[in-house]
N, C-alpha and C positions, 0 to 999 in steps of 0.2 A: 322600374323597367330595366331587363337586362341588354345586355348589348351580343348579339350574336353573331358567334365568331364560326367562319367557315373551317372547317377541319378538310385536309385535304394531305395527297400524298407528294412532300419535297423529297429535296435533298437532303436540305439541314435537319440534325437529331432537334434541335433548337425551333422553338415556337417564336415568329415575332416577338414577342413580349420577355422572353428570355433574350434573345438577341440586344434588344433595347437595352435592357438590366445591365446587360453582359458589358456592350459596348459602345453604349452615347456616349461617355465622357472621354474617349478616345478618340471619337470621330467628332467630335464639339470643338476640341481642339487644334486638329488637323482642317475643319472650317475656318474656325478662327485667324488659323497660320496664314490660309490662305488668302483670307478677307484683307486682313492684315498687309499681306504682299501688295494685293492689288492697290489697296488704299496708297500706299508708298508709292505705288507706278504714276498714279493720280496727281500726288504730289511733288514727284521729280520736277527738280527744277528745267528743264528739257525735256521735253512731250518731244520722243525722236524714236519710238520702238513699237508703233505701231505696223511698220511692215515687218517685226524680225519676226523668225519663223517657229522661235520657240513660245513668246506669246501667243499668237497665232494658235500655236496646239495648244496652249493652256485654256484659251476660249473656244476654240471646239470642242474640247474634251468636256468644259461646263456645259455647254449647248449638252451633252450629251448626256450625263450627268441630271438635269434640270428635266430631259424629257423620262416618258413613263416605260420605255421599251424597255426589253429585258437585254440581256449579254453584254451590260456596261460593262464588264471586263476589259471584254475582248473587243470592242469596240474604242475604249480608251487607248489600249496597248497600240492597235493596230494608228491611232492617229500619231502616235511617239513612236513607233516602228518603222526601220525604212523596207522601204516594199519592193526595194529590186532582190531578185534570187541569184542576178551572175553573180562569179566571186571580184574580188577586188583584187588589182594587181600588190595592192599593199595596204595598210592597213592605213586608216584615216581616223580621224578624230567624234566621230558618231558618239560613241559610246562617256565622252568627255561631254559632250554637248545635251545630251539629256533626249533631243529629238530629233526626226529627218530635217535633213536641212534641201527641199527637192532644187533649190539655187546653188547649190554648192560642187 
């Protein structure tokens, strides 16, 4: 029995299956890193960072990540992105910290 594959028009020149080929062992590891981090949080001797707000984005962004919608992208970036447009009178430490910080 074969197994039938939908043929359709993307973006990618690259088929699922090339994709895979191409770059499981990149992304297996960067799962890993990440498993790995969490496990460590788990284990901290001081369970004290569940309010901070770069956790916080690391767990929404797997919520998002986990679900089936499309534009994960842009949907990750925008939860590690700050979302005001005025300018800043000077410049702050955002870009140091990895995420919004909306308490800061």
């Amino acid at each position: 029995m074969g197994t039938a594959h939908a043929t359709r028009t993307g973006t990618s020149p690259l088929t699922q299956r090339e994709l895979v080929a191409e770059y499981f062992m990149e992304h297996r590891v960067q799962v890993l890193e990440l498993a790995a981090f969490l496990d460590r949080l788990e284990r901290a001797r001081e369970l004290d960072a569940d309010d901070d707000f770069r956790l916080r984005a690391i767990r929404e962004a797997l919520a998002v990540l986990a679900g089936g919608e499309g534009d994960r992208v842009q949907r990750v970036q925008m939860i590690f992105s700050d979302p005001r447009s005025e300018l800043l009178e000077e410049l702050d430490q955002k870009s140091a910290k990895g995420a919004y910080d909306p308490d800061a």
